[in-house]
FINU-724855 format. One record per residue: residue number from 1; residue in three letters; x, y, z of N, C-alpha, C in turn. Coordinates in nm, 2 decimals. Example, Ala and Ser with C-alpha at 12.3 -4.5 7.8 and 13.67 -1.06 7.14 Angstrom:
palum: 1 | nuke: ALA | nx: 1.32 | ny: -0.57 | nz: 0.78 | cax: 1.23 | cay: -0.45 | caz: 0.78 | cx: 1.32 | cy: -0.33 | cz: 0.78
palum: 2 | nuke: SER | nx: 1.28 | ny: -0.22 | nz: 0.71 | cax: 1.37 | cay: -0.11 | caz: 0.71 | cx: 1.29 | cy: 0.00 | cz: 0.79
// end
This chain:
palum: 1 | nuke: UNK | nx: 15.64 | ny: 9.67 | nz: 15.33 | cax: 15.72 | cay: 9.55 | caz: 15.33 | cx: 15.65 | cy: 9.45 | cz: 15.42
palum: 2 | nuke: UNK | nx: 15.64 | ny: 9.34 | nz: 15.36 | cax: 15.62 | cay: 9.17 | caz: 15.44 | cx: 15.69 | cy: 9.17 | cz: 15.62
palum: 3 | nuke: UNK | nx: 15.64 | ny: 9.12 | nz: 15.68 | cax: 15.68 | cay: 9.13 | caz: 15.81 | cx: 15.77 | cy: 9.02 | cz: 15.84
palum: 4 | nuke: UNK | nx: 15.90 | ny: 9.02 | nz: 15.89 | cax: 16.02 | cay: 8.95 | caz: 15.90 | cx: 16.06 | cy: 8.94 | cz: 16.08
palum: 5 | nuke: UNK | nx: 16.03 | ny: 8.79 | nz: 16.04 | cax: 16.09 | cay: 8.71 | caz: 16.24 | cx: 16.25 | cy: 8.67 | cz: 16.20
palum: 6 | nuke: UNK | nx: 16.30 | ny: 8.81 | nz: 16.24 | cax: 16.45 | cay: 8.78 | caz: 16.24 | cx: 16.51 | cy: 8.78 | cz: 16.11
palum: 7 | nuke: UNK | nx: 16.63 | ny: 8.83 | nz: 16.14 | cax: 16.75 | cay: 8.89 | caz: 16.04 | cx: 16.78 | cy: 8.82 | cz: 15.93
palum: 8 | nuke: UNK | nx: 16.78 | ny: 8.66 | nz: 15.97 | cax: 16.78 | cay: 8.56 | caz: 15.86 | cx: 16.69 | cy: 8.55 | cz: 15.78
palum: 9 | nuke: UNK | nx: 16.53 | ny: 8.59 | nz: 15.79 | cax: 16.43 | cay: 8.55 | caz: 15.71 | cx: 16.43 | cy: 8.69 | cz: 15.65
palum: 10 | nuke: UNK | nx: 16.47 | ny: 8.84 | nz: 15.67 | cax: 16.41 | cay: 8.94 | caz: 15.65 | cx: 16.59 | cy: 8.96 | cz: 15.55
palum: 11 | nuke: UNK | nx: 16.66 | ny: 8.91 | nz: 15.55 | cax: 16.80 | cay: 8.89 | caz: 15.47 | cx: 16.76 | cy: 8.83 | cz: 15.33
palum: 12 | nuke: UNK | nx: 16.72 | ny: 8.71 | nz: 15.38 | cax: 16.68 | cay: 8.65 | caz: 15.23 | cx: 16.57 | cy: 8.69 | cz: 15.13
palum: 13 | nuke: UNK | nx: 16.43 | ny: 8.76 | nz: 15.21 | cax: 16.39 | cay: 8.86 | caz: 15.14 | cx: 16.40 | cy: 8.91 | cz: 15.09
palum: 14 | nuke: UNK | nx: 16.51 | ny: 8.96 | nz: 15.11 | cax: 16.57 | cay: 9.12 | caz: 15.06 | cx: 16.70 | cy: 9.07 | cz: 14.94
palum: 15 | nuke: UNK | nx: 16.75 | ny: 8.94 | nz: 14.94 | cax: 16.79 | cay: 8.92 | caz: 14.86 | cx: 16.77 | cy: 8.80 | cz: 14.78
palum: 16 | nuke: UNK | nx: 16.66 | ny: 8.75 | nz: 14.85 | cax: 16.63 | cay: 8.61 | caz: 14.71 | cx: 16.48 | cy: 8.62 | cz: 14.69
palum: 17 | nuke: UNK | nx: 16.35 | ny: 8.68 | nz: 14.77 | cax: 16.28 | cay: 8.71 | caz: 14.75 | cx: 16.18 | cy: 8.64 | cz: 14.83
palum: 18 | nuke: UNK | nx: 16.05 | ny: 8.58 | nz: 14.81 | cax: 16.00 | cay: 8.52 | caz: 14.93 | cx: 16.06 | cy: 8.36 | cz: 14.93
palum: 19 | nuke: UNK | nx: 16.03 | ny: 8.33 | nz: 15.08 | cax: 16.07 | cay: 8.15 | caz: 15.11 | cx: 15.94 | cy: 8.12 | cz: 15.02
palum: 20 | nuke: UNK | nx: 16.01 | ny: 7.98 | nz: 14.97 | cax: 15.92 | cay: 7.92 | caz: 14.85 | cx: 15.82 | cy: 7.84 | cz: 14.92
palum: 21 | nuke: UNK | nx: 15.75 | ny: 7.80 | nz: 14.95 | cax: 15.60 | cay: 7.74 | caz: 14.97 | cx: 15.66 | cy: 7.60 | cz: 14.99
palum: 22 | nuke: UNK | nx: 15.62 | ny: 7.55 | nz: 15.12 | cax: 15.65 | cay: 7.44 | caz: 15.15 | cx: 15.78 | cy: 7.41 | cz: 15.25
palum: 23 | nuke: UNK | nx: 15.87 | ny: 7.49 | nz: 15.23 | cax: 16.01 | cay: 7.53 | caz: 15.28 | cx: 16.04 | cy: 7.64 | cz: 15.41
palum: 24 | nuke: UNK | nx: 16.13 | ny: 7.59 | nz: 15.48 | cax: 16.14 | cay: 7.72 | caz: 15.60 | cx: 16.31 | cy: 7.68 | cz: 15.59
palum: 25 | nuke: UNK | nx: 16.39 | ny: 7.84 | nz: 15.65 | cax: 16.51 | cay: 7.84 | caz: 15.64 | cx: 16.56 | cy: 7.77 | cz: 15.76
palum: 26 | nuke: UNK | nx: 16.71 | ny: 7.70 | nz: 15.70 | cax: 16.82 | cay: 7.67 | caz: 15.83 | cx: 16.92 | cy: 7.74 | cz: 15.82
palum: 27 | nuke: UNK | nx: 16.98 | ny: 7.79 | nz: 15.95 | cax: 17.05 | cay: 7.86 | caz: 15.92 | cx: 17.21 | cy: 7.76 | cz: 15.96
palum: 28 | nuke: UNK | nx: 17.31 | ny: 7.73 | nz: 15.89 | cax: 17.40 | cay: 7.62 | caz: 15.87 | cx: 17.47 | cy: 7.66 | cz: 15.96
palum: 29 | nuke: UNK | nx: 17.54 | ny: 7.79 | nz: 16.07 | cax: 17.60 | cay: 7.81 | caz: 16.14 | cx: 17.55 | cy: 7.79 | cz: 16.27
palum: 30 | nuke: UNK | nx: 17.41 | ny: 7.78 | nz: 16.28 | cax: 17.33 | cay: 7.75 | caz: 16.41 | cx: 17.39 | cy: 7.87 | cz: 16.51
palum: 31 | nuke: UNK | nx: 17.42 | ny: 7.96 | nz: 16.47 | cax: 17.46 | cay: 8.14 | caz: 16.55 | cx: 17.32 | cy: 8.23 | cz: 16.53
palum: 32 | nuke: UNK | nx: 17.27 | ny: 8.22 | nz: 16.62 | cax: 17.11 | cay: 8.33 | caz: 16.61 | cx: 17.14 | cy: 8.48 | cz: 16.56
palum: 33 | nuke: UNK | nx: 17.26 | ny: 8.49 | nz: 16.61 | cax: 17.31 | cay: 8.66 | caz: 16.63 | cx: 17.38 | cy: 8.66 | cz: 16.48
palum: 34 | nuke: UNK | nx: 17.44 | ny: 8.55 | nz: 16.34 | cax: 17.49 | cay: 8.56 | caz: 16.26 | cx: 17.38 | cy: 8.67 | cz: 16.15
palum: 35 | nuke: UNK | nx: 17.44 | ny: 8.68 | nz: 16.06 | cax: 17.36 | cay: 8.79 | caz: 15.97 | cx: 17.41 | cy: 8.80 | cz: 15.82
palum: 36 | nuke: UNK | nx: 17.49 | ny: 8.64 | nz: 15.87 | cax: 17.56 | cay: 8.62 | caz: 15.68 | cx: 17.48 | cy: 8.61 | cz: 15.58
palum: 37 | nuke: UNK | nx: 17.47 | ny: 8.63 | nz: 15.51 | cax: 17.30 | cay: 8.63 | caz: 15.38 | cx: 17.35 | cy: 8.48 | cz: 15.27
palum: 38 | nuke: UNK | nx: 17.48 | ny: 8.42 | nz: 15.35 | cax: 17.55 | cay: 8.32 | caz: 15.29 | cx: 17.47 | cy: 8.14 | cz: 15.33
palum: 39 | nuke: UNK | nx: 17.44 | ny: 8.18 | nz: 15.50 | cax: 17.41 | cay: 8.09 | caz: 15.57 | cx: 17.26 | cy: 8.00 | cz: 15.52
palum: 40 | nuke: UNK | nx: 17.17 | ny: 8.09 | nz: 15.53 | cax: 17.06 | cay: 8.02 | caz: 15.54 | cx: 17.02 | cy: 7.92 | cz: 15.40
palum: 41 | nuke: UNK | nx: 16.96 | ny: 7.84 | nz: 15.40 | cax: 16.94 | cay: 7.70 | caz: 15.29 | cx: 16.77 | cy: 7.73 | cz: 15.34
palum: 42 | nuke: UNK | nx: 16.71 | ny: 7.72 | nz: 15.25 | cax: 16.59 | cay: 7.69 | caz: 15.23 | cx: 16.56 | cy: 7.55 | cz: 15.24
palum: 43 | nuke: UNK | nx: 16.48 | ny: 7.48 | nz: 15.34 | cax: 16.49 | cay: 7.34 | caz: 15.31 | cx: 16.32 | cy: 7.27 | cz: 15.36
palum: 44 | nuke: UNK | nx: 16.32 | ny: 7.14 | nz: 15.35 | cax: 16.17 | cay: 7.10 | caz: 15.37 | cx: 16.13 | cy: 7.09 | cz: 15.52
palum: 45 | nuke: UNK | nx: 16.05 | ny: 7.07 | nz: 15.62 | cax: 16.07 | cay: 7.09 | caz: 15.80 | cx: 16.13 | cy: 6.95 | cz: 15.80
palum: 46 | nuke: UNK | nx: 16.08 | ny: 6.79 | nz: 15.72 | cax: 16.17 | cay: 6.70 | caz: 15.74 | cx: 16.33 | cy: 6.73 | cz: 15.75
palum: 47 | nuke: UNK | nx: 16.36 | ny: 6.78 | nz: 15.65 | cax: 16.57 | cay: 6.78 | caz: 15.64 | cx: 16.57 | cy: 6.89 | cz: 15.75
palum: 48 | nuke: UNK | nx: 16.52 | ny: 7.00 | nz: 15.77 | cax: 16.61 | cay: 7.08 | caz: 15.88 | cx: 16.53 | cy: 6.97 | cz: 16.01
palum: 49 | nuke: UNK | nx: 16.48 | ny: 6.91 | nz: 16.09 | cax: 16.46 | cay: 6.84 | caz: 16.15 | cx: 16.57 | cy: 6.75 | cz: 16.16
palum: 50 | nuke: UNK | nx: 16.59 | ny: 6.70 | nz: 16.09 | cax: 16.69 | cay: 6.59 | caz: 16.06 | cx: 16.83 | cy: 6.63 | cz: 16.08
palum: 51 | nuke: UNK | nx: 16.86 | ny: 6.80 | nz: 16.06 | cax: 16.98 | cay: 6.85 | caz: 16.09 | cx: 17.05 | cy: 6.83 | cz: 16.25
palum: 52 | nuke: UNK | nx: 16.90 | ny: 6.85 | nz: 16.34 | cax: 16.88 | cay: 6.90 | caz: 16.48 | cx: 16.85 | cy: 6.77 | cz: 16.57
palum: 53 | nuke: UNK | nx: 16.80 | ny: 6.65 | nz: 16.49 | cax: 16.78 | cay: 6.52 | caz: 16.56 | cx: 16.93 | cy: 6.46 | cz: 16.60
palum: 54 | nuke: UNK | nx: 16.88 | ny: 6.45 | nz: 16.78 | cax: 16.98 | cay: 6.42 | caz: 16.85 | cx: 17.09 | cy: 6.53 | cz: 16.91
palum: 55 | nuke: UNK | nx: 17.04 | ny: 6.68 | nz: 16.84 | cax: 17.11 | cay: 6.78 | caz: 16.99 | cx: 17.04 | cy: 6.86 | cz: 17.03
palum: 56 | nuke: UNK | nx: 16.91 | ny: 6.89 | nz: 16.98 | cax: 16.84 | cay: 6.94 | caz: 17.07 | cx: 16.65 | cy: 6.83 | cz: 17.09
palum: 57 | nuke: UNK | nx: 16.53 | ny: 6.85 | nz: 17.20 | cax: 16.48 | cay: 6.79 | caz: 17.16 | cx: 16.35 | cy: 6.85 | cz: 17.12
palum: 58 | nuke: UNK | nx: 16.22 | ny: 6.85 | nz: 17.08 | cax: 16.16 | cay: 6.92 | caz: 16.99 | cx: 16.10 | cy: 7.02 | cz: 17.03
palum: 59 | nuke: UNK | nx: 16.12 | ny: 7.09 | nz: 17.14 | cax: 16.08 | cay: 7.19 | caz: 17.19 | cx: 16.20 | cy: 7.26 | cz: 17.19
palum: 60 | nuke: UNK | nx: 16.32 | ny: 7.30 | nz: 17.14 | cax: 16.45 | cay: 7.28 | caz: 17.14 | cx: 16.53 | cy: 7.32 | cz: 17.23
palum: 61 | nuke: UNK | nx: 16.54 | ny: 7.21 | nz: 17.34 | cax: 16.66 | cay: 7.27 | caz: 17.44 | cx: 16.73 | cy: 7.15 | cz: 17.38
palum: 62 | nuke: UNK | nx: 16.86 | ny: 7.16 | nz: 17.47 | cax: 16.99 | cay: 7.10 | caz: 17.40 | cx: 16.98 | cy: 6.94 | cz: 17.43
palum: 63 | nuke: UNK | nx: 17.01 | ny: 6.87 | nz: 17.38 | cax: 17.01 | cay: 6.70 | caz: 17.50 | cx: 17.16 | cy: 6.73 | cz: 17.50
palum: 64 | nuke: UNK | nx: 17.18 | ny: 6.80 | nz: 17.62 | cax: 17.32 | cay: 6.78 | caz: 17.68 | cx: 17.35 | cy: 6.67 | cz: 17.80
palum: 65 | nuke: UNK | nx: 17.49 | ny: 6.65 | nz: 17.83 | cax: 17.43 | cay: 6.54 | caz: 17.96 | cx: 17.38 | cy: 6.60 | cz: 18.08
palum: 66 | nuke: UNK | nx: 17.38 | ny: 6.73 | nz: 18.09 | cax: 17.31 | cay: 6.75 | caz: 18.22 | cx: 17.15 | cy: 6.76 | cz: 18.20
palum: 67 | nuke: UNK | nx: 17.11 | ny: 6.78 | nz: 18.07 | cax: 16.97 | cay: 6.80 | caz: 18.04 | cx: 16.92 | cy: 6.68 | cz: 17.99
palum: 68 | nuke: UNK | nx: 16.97 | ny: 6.61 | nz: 17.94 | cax: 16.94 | cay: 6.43 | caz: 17.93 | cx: 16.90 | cy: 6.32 | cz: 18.03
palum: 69 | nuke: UNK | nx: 16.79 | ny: 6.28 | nz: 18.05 | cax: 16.71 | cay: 6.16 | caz: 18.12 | cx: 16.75 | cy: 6.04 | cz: 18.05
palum: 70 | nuke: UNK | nx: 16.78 | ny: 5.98 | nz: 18.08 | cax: 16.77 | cay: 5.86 | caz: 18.02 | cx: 16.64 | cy: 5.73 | cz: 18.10
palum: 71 | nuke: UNK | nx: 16.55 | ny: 5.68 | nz: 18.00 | cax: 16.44 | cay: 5.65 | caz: 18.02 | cx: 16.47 | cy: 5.52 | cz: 18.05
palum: 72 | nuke: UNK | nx: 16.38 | ny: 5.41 | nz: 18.17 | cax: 16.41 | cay: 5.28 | caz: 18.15 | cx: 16.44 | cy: 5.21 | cz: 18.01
palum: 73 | nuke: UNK | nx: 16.37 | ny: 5.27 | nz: 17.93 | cax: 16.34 | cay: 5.18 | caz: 17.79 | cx: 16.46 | cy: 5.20 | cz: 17.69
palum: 74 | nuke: UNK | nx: 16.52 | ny: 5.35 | nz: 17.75 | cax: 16.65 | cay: 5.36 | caz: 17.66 | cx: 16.63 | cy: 5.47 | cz: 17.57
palum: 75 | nuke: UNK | nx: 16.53 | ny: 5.52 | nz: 17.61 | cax: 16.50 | cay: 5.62 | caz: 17.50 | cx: 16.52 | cy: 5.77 | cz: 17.62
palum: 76 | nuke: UNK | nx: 16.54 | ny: 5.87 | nz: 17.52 | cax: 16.60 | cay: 5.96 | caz: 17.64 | cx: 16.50 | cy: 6.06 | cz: 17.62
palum: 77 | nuke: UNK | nx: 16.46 | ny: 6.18 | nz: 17.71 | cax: 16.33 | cay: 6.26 | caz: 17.77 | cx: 16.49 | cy: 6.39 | cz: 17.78
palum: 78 | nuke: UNK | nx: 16.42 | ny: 6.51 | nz: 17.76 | cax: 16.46 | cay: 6.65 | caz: 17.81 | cx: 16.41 | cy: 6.65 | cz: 17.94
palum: 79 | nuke: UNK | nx: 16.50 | ny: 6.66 | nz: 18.04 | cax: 16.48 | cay: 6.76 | caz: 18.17 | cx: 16.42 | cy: 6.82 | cz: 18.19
palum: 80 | nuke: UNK | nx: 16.46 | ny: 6.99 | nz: 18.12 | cax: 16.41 | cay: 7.06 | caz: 18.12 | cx: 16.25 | cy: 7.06 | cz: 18.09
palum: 81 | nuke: UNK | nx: 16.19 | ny: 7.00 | nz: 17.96 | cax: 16.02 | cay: 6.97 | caz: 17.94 | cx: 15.98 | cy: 6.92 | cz: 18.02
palum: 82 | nuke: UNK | nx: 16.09 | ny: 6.84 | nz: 18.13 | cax: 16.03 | cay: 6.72 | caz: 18.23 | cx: 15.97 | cy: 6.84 | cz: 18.31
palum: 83 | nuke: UNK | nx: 16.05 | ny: 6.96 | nz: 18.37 | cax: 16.08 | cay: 7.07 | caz: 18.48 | cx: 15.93 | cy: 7.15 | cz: 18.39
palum: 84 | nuke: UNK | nx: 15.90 | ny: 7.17 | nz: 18.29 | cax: 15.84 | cay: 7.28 | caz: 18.24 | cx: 15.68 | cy: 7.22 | cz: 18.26
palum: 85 | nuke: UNK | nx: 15.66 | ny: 7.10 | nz: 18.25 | cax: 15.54 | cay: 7.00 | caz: 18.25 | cx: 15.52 | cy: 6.98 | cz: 18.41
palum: 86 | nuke: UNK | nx: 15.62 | ny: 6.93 | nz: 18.43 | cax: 15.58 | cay: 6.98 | caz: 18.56 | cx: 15.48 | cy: 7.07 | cz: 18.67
palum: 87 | nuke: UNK | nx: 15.58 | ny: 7.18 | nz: 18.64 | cax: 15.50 | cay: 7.36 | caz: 18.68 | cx: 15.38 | cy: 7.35 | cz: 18.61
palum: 88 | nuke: UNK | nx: 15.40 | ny: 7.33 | nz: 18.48 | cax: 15.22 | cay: 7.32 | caz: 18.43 | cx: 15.12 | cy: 7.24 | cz: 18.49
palum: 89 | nuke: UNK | nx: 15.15 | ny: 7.12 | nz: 18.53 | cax: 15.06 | cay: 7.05 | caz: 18.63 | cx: 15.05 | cy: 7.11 | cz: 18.72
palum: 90 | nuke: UNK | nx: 15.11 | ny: 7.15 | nz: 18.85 | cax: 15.17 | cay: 7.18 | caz: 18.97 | cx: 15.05 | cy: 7.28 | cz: 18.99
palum: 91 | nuke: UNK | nx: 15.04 | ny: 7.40 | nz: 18.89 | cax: 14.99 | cay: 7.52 | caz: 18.90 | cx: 14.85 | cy: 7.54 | cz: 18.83
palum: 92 | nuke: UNK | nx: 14.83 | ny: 7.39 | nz: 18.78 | cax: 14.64 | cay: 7.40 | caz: 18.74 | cx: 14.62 | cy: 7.27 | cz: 18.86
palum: 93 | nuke: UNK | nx: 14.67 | ny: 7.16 | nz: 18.96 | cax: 14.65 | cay: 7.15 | caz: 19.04 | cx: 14.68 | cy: 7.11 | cz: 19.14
palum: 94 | nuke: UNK | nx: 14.72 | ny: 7.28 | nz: 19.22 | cax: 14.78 | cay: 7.26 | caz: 19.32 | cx: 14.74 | cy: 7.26 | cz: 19.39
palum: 95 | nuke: UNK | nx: 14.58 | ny: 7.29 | nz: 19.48 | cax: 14.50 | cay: 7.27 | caz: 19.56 | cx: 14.52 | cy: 7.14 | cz: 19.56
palum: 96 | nuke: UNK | nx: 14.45 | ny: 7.03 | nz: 19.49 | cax: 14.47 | cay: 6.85 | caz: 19.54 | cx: 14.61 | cy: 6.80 | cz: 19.53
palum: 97 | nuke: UNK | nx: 14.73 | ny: 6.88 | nz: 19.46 | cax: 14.86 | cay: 6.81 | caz: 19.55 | cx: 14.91 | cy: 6.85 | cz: 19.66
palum: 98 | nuke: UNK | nx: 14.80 | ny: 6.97 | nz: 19.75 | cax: 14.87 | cay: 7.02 | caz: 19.89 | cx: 14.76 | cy: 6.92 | cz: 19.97
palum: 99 | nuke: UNK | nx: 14.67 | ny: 6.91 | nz: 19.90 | cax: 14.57 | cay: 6.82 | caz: 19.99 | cx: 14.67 | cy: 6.69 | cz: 20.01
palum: 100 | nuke: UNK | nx: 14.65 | ny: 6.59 | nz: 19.88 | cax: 14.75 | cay: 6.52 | caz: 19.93 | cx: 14.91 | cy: 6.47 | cz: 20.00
palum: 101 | nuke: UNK | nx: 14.95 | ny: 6.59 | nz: 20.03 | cax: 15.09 | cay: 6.58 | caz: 20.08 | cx: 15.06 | cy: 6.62 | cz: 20.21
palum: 102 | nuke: UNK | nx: 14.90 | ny: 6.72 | nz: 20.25 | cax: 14.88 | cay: 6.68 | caz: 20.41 | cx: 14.82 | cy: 6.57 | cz: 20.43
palum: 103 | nuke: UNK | nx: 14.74 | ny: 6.50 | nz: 20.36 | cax: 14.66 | cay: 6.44 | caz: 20.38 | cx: 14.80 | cy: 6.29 | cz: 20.47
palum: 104 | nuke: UNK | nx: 14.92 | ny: 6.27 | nz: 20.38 | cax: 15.02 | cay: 6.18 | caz: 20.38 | cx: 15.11 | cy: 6.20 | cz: 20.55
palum: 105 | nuke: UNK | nx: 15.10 | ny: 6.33 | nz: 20.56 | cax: 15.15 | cay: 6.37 | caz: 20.69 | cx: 15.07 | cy: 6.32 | cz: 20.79
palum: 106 | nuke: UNK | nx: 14.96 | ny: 6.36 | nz: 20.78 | cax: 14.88 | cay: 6.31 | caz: 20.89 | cx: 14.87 | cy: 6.17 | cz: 20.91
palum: 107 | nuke: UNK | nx: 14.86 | ny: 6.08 | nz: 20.81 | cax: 14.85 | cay: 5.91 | caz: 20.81 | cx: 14.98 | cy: 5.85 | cz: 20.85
// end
C-alpha cells in the first residue's frame, strides 16, 4: 500500500482511490481528529487557500486577536512567525547581538 499522511488522505484512498493530479484535500470540518470519509473535497491549492485566507496565516497559526500585529500600513503580520524568526536570527547571531547590547552598556 501507498504511504498515507493522515486518516483523511489514507480514507479517501481507500475509498475513492488516488488524489487526482494537481489537487490536495480540504477537509470542510477543519477537525484534524475527524475521520468522516464524508468531509474531505478534493480541491486546487488556490480554492483550499482561499478557504483559510484571513484565519490562519501561511504558515498556519490562527490570526486571532492575541496572535494578530497590526502593521503601520494596515496590513496585519502573525506574532507568532514574528516570535519564530526571531529565535532564528537570535541563534545564528547571537555572538554580535551580546556584543552589541555590551557594547550599549558600556557607552
Amino acid at each position: 500500500m501507498t504511504e498515507c499522511n493522515g486518516s483523511g488522505v489514507c480514507g479517501w484512498r481507500l475509498l475513492r482511490g488516488p488524489i487526482p493530479a494537481g489537487l490536495e484535500l480540504h477537509h470542510c470540518c477543519e477537525n484534524r481528529l475527524c475521520v468522516n470519509p464524508e468531509h474531505p473535497r478534493a480541491v486546487t491549492r488556490g480554492e483550499h487557500l482561499s478557504e483559510h485566507r484571513g484565519v490562519v496565516c501561511k504558515h498556519g497559526h490562527p490570526f486571532s486577536p492575541e496572535n494578530t500585529l497590526i502593521k503601520i500600513d494596515g496590513r496585519r503580520a502573525c506574532r507568532e512567525c514574528n516570535r519564530v524568526r526571531y529565535r532564528k536570527h537570535y541563534a545564528l547571531h547571537r555572538d554580535h547581538v551580546l556584543a552589541r547590547q555590551r557594547a550599549r552598556r558600556v557607552a
